[in-house]
C-alpha positions in Angstrom: -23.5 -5.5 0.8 -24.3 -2.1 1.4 -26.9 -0.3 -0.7 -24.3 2.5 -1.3 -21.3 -0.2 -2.3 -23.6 -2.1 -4.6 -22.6 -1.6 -8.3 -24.7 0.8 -9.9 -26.1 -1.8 -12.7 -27.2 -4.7 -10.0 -29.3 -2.0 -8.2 -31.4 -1.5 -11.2 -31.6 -5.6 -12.0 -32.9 -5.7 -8.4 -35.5 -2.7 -8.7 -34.3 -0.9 -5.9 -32.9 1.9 -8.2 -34.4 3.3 -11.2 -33.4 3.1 -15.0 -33.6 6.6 -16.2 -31.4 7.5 -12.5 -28.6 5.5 -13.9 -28.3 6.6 -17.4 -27.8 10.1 -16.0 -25.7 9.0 -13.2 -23.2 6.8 -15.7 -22.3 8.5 -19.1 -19.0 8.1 -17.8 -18.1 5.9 -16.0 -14.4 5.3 -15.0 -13.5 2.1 -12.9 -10.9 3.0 -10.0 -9.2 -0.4 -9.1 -8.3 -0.8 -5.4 -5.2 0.7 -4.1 -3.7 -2.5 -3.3 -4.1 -3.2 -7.0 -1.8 -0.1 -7.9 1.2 0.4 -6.2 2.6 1.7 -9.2 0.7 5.1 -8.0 0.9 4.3 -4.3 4.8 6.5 -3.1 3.1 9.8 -5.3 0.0 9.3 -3.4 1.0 8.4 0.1 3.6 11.9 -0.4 1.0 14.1 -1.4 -1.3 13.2 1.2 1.4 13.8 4.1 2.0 17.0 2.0 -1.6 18.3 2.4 -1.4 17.3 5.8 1.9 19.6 6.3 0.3 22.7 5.4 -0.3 25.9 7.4 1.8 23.6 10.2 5.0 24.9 11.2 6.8 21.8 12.1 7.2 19.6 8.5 7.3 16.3 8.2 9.2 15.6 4.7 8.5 12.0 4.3 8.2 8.0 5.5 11.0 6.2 7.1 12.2 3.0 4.5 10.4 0.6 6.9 7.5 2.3 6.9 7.2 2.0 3.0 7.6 -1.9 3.7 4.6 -2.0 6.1 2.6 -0.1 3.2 3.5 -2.2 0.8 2.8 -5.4 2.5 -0.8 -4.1 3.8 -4.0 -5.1 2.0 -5.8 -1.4 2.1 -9.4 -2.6 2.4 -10.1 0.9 3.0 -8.5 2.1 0.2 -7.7 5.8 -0.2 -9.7 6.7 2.7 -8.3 4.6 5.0 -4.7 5.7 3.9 -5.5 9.3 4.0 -6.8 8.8 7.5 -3.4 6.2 8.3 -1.1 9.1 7.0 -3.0 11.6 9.2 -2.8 9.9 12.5 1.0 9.4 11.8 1.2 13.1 10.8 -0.3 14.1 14.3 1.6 11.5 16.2 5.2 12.1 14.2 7.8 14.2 16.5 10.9 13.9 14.0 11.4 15.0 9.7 10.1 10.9 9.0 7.0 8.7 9.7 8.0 5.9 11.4 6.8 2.8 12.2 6.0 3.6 16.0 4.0 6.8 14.6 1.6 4.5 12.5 -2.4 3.5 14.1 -2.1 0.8 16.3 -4.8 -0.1 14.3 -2.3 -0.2 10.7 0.0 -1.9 12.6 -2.2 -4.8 14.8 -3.6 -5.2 11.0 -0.6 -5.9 9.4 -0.6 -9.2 11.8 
């Protein structure tokens, strides 16, 4: 594992990052589970990032086509939050219509759903 992924607390059990670093680093600490792990959040999220992505453009996209929601649903997001900001924003770019749809996803989203 990556030095930057490693939990905060293993890195100092291992010596490779000091004790007086992390107490300043975590007085608060909030755990984030993966997005995978909330879908409860995911339809809010996945909308406000195609909304950022709509601004100062002309052209609007209002939304995801209903089988697009299913392909979201059923994928794993290892990338979590970056990887769907970076999903919505290909589709944004690639989108000609008002909805996402399943042909303007990554190839990479879709050859990952297999």
């Amino acid at each position: 594992m990556s030095d930057s992924l490693r939990p905060l607390a293993e890195a100092v059990a291992g010596d490779h990052f000091t004790e007086r670093c992390y107490q300043l680093l975590t007085e608060l600490v909030i755990p984030i589970p993966p997005l995978r792990q909330r879908m409860d959040d995911f339809d809010l999220l996945a909308q406000d990032m195609l909304e950022q992505h709509n601004r100062d453009r002309d052209a609007q996209v209002i939304g995801f086509a209903p089988d697009v929601w299913s392909a979201f649903r059923k994928y794993s997001w290892p990338g979590n939050q970056g990887e769907l900001r970076a999903v919505i924003e290909e589709a944004r770019a690639a989108c000609t219509g008002k909805l996402i749809t399943t042909d303007d996803l990554p190839f990479r989203f879709r050859t990952g759903q297999e």
